[in-house]
N, C-alpha and C positions, 0 to 999 in steps of 0.2 A: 277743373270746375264742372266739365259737363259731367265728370263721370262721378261726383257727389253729388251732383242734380240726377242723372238715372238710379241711385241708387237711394236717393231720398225717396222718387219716386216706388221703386221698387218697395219699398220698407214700410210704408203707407197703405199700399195697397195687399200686401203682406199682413198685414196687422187687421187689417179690414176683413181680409179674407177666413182668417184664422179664426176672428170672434164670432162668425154667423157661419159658418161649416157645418160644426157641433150640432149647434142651435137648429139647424136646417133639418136636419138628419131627424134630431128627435122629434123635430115636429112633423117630418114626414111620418116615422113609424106610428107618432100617437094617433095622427088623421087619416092616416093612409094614402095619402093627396100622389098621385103623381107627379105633376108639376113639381110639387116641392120636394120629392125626392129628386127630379132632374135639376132642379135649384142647386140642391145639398150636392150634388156631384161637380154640377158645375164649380162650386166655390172651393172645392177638392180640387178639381183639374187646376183653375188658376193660382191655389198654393202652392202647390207643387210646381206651376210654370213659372213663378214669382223666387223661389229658389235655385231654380234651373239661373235662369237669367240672373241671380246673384253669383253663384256659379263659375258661370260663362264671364263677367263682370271680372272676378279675381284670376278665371285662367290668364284671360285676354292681357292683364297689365303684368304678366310676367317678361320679364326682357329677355332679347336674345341671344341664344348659343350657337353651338354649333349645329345642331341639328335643324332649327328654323333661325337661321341667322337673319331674316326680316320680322322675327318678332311672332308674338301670339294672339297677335290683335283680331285676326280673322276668325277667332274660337267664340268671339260673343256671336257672330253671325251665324255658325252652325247652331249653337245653343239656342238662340231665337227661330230657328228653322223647325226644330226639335220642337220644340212650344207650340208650333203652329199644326205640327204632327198631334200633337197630343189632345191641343184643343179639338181636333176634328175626329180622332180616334177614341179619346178618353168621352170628353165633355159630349159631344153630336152624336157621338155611336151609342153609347149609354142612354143618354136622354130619349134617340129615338125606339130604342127596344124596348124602354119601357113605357113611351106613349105608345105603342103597337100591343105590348102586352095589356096594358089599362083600355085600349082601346077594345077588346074581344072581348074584357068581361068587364065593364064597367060596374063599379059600386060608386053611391053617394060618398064622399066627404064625412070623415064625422068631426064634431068637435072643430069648427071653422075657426071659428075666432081665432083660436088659434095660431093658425096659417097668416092669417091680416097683423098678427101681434108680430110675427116672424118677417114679416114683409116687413113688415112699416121699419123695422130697427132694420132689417137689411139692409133698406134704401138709404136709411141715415147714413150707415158706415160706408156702401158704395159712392153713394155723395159726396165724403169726405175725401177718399180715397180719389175719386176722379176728377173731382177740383185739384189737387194736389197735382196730379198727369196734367190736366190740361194748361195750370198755369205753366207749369215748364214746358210746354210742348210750345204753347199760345211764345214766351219770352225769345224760344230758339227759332222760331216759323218768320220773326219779323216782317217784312210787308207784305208777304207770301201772302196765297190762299191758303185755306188749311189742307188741300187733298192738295194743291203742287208745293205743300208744305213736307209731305206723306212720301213723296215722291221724291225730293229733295233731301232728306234725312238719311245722314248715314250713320246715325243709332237708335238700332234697333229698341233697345231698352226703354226708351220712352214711349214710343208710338205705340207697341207691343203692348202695354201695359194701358196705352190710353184705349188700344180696342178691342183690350179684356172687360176694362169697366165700363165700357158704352157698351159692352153687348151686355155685362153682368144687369145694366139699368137696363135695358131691353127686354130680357127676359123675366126680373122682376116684376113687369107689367105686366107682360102676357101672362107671366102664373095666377098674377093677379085677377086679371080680367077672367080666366078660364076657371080659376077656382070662385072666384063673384057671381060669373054669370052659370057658373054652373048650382050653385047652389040657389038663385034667385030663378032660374029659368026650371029647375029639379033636373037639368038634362047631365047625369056624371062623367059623361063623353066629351063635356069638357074640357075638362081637368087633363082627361089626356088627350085633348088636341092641342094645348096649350103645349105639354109637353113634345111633343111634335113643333111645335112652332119655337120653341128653346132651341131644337136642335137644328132647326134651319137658321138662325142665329148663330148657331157656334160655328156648323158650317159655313157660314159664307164669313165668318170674322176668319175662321182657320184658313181658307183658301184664299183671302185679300195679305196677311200677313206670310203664307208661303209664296208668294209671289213678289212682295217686296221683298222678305229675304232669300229668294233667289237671285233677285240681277249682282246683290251683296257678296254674296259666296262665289256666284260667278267672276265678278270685281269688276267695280264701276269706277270710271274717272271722274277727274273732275267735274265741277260745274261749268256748265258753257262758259258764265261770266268769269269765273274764275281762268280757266284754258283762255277766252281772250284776253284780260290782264296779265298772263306771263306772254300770249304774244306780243302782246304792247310791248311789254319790259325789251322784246329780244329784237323788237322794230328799232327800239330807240338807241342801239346800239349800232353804229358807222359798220363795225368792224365783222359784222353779219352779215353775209351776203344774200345767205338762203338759210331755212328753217327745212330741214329734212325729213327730223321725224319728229312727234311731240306726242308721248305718252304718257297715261295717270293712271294711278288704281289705288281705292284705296286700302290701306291695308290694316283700317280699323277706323271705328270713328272719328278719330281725330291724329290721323298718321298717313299721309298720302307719299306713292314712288313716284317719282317723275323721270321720266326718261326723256333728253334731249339726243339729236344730232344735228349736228350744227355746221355749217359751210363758211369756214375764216375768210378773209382776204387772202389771197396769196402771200402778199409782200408781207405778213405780220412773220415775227419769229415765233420760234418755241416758246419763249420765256413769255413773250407779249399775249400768245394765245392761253398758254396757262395763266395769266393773272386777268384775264379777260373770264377767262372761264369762274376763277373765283372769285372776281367782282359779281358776275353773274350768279352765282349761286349764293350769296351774300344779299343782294337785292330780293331773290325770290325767298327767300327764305323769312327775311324782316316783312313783304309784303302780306305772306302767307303761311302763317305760324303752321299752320296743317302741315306745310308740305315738309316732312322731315328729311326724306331719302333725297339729294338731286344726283344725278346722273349724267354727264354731257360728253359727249363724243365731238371729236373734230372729227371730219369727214368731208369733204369735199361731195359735191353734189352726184358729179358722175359715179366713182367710187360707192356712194353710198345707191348708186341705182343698178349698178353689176350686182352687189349683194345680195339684193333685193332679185333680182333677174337668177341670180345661181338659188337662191332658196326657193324661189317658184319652179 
């Protein structure tokens, strides 16, 4: 479900992206407008990251072999890392060279209208597109805030996309305002401050989204709340004496490893500890459809503190 909810997402804002690219481009060559050429690039850079992360999307749900016998779920996360590279290299680096080059020789605008005809449909299909991201974003966030929504989310795919199109409405303003007020004010330095002011937009969208897909790629455990409901689950078992170790990561959106070690009773057998173990990983599994992989170690608590003492 979620991963035809990202990819609806995706396909929308793909589609969005694709119709005012074109459109942007010509309108920058026939006005000359800066801004709207850093526009026309940016809506480039987001097509091309809207493919990447379709991409990333079909590697990710490949199953696994022998060579990653946990799977390929962690490839959406490099892909979306990629994206955040691109937006800050392609979209911010371009945009600002060329508000610096319009900015040393500034010319009027010609032919405006234009540029306001090119905006105004921009905005439509950005609109449509980012409603689209935000309702799926707003459905998966439930009572969350939206930024410990942001933070919370372990696919990339949607949030990705919801802050491509909140920066794409962003800088649609400011083209706007910079190609308005430069034509009402006659000042054409404008136009390309505006463009300057896109690529500080792309920039700080680019370095907010490599930063959540870094903790990603690095590999984040669970959710606190979650982590205390499987300690609950291991509390309410007699035959536990201690909880050793309690590891998560996940290893794709919707695929979490869990690693237990676990301290039996003495007096329990082998046989009683193995069906203890797969009661256990039966419970955690029905609580917590995510969690695919379980892992449980019997270990006694000393034993497992020599380990621990010989690996340090």
């Amino acid at each position: 479900m979620a991963a035809h909810s990202s990819r609806l997402v995706i396909y929308a804002a793909l589609a969005g992206n694709a119709l005012i690219a074109a459109t942007k481009f010509a309108a920058a060559a026939y006005t000359g407008s800066s801004a709207m050429l850093s526009e026309a690039v940016h809506s480039v850079v987001d097509t091309g990251n809207q493919l990447l992360l379709l991409h990333g999307l079909r590697r990710s749900a490949r199953p696994p072999d022998r060579f990653h016998p946990f799977g390929y779920g962690r490839e959406l996360y490099f892909w979306a890392f990629v994206v955040a590279l691109l937006i800050f290299a392609g979209g911010a680096g371009i945009s600002f060279y060329e508000g610096l080059h319009k900015l040393r020789d500034p010319t009027p605008v010609q032919n405006v209208h234009v540029n306001y005809i090119v905006l105004g449909l921009a905005m439509l299909f950005e609109a449509g597109a980012w409603w689209i991201a935000f309702r799926a974003f707003r459905a998966a966030k439930g009572d969350l805030g939206y930024l410990a929504a942001v933070r919370r989310s372990k696919d990339p795919a949607v949030f990705t996309i919801l802050f491509e199109d909140s920066a794409a409405m962003l800088g649609l303003v400011v083209a706007l305002l910079g190609i308005g007020l430069g034509q009402l004010l006659e000042l054409p330095a404008l136009d390309a401050i505006a463009s300057l002011g896109i690529a500080l937009i792309l920039a700080g969208t680019a370095v907010l989204l490599a930063y959540e897909c870094k903790g990603l790629l690095i590999g984040e455990g669970v959710h606190p709340e979650t982590r205390q409901g499987i300690e609950a689950l291991l509390a309410e078992r007699g035959e536990i004496l201690r909880v050793n170790e309690h590891r998560s990561m996940h290893l794709g959106p919707e695929e979490v490893l869990l690693n237990l070690s676990l301290d039996f009773a003495s007096e329990l057998s082998a046989d009683q500890v193995e069906a203890a173990i797969a009661e256990l990983e039966q419970a955690i599994r029905r609580r917590y459809p995510e969690i695919r992989r379980v892992f449980i170690e019997a270990q006694s608590w000393r034993a497992h503190r020599r380990a621990l003492e010989q690996e340090g």
